[in-house]
C-alpha positions as CSV (number, residue, x, y, z in Angstrom):
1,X,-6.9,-3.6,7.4
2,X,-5.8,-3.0,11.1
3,X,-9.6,-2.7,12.1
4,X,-10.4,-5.5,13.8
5,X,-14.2,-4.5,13.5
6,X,-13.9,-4.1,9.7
7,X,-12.0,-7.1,8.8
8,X,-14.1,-9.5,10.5
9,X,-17.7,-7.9,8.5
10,X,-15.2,-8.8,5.6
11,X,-14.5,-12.0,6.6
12,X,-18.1,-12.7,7.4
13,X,-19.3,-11.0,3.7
14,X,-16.3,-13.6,2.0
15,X,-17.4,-16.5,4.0
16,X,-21.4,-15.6,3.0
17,X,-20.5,-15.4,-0.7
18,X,-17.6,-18.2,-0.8
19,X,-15.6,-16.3,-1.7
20,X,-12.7,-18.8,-1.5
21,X,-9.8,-17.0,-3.5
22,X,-10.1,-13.8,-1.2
23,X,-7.8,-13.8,2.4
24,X,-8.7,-10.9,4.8
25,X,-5.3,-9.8,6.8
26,X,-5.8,-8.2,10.0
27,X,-2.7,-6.2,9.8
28,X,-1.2,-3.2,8.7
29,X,0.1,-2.6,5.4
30,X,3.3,-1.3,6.0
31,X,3.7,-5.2,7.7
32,X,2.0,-7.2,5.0
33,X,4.5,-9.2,3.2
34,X,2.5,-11.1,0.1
35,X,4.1,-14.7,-1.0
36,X,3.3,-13.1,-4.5
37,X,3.4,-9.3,-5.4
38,X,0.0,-7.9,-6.5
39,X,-0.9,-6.7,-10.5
40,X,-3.4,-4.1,-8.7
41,X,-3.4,-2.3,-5.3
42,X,-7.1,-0.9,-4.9
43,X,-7.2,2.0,-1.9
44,X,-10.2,3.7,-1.0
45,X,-9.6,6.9,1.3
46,X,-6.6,5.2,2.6
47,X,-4.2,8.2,3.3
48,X,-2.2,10.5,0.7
49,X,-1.3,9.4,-2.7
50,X,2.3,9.7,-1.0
51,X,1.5,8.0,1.9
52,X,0.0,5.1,0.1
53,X,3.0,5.0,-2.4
54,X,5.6,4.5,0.5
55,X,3.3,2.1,2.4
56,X,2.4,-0.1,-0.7
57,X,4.6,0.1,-3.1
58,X,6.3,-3.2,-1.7
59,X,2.9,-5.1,-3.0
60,X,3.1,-4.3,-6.1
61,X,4.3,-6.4,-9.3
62,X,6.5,-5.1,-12.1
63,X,4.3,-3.3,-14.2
64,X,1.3,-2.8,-11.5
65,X,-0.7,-0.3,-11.2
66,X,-1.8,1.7,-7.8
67,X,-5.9,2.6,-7.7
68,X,-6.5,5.3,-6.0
69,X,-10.1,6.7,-5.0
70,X,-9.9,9.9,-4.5
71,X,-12.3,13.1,-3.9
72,X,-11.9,16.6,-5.4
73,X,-8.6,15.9,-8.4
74,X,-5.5,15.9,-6.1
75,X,-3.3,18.1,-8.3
76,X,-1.3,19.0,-5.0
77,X,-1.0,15.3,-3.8
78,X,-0.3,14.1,-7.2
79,X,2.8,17.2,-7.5
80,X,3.9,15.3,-4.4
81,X,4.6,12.1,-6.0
82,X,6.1,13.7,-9.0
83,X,8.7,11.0,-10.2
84,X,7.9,8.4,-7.9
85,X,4.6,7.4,-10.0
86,X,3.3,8.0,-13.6
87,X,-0.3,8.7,-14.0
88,X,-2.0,6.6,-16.4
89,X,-5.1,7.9,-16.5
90,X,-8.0,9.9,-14.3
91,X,-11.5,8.9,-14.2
92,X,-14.1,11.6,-13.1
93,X,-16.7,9.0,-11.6
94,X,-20.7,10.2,-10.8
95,X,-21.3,8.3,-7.4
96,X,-25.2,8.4,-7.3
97,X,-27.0,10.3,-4.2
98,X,-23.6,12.2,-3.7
99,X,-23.2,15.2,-5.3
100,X,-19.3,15.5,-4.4
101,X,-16.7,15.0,-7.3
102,X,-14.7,11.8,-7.4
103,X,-11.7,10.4,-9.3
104,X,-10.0,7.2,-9.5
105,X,-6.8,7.6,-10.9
106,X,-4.5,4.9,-11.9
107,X,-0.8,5.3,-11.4
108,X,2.3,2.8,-11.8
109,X,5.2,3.1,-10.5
110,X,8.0,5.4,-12.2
C-alpha cells in the first residue's frame, strides 16, 4: 500500500502477532517488483477489476489466481476484462451487520 498511515498499523499488527513470514511494502503496486511471483493476489476495494488486472498482473505466477472483493456482481466490470481473465468462480458472501451484497470472485489470467 502507498498509505503510509495504513502500512505502518500493518506493520505494527505483524510485529504484535509475529508474524515473521509477512513484509509490508510501502509502495505502490504498479512499482512492486516481488523476487518471486505470487500463487494469489488478494484486493479488497482496490480499483476496477481492469484496473487491478493491468496494475497486478506482473505479481502473479503461472497459474495464479486474482481475488477480488467486490460489492453488487460486476457484470459490467467483468465484460471489461473479457479475454484478459477467466472467471473461476463467484462467491455471494453474507458479511454480518451489513446488509449490502458482496462477491469474491476468483479470476486467472487468460
Amino acid at each position: 500500500d502507498s498509505n503510509g498511515k495504513k502500512t505502518r498499523f500493518l506493520f505494527h499488527i505483524k510485529t504484535l502477532l509475529k508474524l515473521n513470514n509477512v513484509t509490508v511494502e510501502n509502495r505502490r503496486v504498479e512499482q512492486f517488483r516481488p523476487d518471486q511471483p505470487f500463487d494469489i493476489v488478494i484486493s479488497r476495494a482496490f480499483a476496477s477489476l481492469s484496473d487491478m488486472v493491468s496494475g497486478c498482473e506482473h505479481l502473479l505466477s503461472s497459474g495464479g489466481l486474482f481475488m477480488a472483493m467486490k460489492g453488487v456482481y460486476p457484470e459490467a466490470e467483468l465484460a471489461e476484462v473479457e479475454g484478459r481473465v477467466e472467471l473461476v468462480q463467484s462467491h455471494p458472501l453474507q458479511v454480518p451487520g451489513n446488509e449490502g451484497e458482496r462477491h469474491l470472485l476468483e479470476m486467472r489470467l487468460s
